[in-house]
PyMOL Python script that loads the backbone (N, CA, C, O; Angstrom):
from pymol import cmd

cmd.read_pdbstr("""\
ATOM      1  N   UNK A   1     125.884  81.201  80.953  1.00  0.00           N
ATOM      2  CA  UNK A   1     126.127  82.153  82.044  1.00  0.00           C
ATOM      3  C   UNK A   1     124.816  82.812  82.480  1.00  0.00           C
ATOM      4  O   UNK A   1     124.450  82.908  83.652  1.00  0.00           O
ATOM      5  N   UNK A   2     123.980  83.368  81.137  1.00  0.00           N
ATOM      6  CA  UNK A   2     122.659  83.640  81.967  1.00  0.00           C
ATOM      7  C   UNK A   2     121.675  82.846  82.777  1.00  0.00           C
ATOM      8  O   UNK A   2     120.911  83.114  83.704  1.00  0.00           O
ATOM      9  N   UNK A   3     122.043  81.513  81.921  1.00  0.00           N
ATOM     10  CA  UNK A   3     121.177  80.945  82.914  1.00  0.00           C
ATOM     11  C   UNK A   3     121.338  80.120  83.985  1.00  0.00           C
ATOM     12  O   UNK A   3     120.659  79.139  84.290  1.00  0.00           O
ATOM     13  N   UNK A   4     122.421  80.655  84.611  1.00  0.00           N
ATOM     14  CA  UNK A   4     123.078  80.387  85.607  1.00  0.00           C
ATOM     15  C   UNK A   4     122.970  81.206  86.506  1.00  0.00           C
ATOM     16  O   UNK A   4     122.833  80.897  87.690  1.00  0.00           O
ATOM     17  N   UNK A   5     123.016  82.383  86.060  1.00  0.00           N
ATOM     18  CA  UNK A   5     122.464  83.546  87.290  1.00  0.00           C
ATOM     19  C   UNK A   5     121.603  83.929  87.451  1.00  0.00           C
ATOM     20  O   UNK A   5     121.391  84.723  88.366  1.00  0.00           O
ATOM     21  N   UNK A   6     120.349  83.352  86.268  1.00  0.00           N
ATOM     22  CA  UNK A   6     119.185  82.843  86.563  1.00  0.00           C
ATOM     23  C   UNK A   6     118.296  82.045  87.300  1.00  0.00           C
ATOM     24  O   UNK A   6     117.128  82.168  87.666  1.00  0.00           O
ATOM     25  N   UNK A   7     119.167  81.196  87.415  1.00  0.00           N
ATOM     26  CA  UNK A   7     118.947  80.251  88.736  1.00  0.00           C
ATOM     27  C   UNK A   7     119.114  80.556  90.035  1.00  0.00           C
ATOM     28  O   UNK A   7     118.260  80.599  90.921  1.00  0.00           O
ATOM     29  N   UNK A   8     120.338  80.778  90.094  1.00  0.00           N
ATOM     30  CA  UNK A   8     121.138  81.822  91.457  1.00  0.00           C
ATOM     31  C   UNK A   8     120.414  82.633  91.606  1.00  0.00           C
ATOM     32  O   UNK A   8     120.293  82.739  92.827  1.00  0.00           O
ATOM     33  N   UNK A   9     119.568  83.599  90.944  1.00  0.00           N
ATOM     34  CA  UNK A   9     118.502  84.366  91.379  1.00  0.00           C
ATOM     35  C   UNK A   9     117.342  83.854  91.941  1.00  0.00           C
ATOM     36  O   UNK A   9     116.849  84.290  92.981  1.00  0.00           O
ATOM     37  N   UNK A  10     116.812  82.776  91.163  1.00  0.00           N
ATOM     38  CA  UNK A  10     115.430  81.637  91.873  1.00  0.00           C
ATOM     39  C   UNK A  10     115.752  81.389  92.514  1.00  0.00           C
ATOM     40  O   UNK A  10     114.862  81.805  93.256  1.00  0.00           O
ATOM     41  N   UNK A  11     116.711  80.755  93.434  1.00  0.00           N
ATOM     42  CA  UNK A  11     117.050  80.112  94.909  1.00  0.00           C
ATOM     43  C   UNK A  11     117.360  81.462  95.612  1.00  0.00           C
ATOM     44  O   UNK A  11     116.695  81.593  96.640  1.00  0.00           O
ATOM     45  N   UNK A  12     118.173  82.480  95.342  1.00  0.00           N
ATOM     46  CA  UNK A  12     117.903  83.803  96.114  1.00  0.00           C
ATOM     47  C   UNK A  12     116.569  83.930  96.664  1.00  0.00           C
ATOM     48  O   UNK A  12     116.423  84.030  97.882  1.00  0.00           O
ATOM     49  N   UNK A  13     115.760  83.933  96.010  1.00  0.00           N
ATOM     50  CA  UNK A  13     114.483  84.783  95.977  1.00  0.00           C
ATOM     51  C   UNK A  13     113.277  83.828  96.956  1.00  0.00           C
ATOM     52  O   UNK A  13     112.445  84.201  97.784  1.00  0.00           O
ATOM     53  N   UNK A  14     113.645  82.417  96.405  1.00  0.00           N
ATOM     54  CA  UNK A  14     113.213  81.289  97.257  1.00  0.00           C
ATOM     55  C   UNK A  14     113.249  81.424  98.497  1.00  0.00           C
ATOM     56  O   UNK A  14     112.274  81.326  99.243  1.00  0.00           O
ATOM     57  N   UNK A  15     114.908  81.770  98.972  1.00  0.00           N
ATOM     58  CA  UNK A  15     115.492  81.348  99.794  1.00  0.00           C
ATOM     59  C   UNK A  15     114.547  82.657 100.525  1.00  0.00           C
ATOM     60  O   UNK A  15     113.737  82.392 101.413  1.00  0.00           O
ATOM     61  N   UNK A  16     114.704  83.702 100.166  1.00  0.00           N
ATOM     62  CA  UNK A  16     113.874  85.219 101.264  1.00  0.00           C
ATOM     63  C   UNK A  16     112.692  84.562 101.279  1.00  0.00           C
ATOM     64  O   UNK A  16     112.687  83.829 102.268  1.00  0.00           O
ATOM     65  N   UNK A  17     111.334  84.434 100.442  1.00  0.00           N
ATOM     66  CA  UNK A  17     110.316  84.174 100.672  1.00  0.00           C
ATOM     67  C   UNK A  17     110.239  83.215 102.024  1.00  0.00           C
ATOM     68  O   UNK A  17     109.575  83.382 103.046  1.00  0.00           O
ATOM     69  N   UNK A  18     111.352  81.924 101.588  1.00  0.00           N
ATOM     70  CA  UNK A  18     111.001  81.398 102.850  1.00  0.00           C
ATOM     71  C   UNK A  18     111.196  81.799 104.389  1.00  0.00           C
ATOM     72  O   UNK A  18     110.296  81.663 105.217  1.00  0.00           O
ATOM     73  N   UNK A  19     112.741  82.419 104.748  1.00  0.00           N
ATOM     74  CA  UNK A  19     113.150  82.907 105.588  1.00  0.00           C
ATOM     75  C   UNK A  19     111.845  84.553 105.993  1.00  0.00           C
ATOM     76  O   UNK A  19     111.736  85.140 107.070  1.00  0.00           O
ATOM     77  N   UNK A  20     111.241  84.782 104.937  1.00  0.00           N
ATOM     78  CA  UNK A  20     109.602  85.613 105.319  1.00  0.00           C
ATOM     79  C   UNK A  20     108.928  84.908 105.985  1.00  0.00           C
ATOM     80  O   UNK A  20     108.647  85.295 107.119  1.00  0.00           O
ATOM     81  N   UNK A  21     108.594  84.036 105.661  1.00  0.00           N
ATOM     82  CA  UNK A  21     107.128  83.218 106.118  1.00  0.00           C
ATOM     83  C   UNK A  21     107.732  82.615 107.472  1.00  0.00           C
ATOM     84  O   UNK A  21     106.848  82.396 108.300  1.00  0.00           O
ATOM     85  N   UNK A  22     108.939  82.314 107.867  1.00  0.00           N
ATOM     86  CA  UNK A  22     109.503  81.874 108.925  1.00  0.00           C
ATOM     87  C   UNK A  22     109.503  82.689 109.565  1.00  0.00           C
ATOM     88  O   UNK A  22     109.031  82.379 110.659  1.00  0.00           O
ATOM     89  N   UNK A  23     110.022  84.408 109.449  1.00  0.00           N
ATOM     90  CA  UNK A  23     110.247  84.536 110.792  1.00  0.00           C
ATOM     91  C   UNK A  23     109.132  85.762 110.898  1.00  0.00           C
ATOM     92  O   UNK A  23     108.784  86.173 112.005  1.00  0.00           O
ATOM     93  N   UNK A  24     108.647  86.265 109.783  1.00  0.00           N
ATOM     94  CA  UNK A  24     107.777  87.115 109.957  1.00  0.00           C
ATOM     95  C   UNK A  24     106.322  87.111 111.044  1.00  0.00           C
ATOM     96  O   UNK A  24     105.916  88.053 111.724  1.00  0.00           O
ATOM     97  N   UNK A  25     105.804  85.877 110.939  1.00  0.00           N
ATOM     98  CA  UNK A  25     104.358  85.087 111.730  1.00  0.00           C
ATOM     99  C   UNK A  25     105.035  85.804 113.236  1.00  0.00           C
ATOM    100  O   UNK A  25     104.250  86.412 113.964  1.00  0.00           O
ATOM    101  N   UNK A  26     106.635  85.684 113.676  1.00  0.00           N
ATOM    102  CA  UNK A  26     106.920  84.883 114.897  1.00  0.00           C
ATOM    103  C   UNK A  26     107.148  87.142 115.459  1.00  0.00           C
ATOM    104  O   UNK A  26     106.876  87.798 116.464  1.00  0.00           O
ATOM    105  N   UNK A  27     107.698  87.423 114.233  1.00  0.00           N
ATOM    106  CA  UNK A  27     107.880  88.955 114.649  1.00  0.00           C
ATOM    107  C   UNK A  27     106.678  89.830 114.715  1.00  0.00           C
ATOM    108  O   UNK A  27     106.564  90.771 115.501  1.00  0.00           O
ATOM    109  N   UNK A  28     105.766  89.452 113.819  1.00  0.00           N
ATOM    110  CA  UNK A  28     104.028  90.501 113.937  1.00  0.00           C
ATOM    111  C   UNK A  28     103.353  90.425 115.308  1.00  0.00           C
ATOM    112  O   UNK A  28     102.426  91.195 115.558  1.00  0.00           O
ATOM    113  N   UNK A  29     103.825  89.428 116.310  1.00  0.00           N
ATOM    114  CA  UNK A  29     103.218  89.890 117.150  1.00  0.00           C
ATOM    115  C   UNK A  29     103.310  90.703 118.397  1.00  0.00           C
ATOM    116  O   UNK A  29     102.573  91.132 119.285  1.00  0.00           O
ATOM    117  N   UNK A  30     105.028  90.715 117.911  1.00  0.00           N
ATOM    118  CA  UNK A  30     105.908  92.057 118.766  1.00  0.00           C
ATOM    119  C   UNK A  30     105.609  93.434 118.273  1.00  0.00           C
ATOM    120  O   UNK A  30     105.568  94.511 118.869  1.00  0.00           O
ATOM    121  N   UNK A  31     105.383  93.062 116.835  1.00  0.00           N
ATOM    122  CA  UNK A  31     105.234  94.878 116.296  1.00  0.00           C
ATOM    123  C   UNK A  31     103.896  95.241 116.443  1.00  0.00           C
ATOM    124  O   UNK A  31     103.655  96.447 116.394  1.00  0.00           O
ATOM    125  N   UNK A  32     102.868  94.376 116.630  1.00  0.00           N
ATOM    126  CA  UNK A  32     101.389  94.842 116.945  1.00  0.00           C
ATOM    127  C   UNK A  32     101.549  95.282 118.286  1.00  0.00           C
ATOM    128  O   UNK A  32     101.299  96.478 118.432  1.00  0.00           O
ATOM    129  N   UNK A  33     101.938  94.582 119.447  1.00  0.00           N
ATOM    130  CA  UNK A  33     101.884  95.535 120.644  1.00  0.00           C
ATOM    131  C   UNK A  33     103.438  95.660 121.112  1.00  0.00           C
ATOM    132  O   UNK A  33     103.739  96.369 122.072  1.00  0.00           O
TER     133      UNK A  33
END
""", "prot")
cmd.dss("prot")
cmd.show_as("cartoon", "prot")
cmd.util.cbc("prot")
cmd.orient("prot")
């Protein structure tokens, strides 16, 4: 069981980093001006 929601946590965490790097680049250049 722990390490099952151990995992489920690594693909969580995966999953934000990537959905960061995706949409963040595309939003910084609305919040700079």
């Amino acid at each position: 069981m722990f390490f099952l929601s151990l995992w489920l946590f690594c693909i969580l965490l995966s999953l934000l980093f990537l959905l960061f790097f995706f949409f963040f680049p595309r939003l910084f250049p609305l919040l700079v001006f």
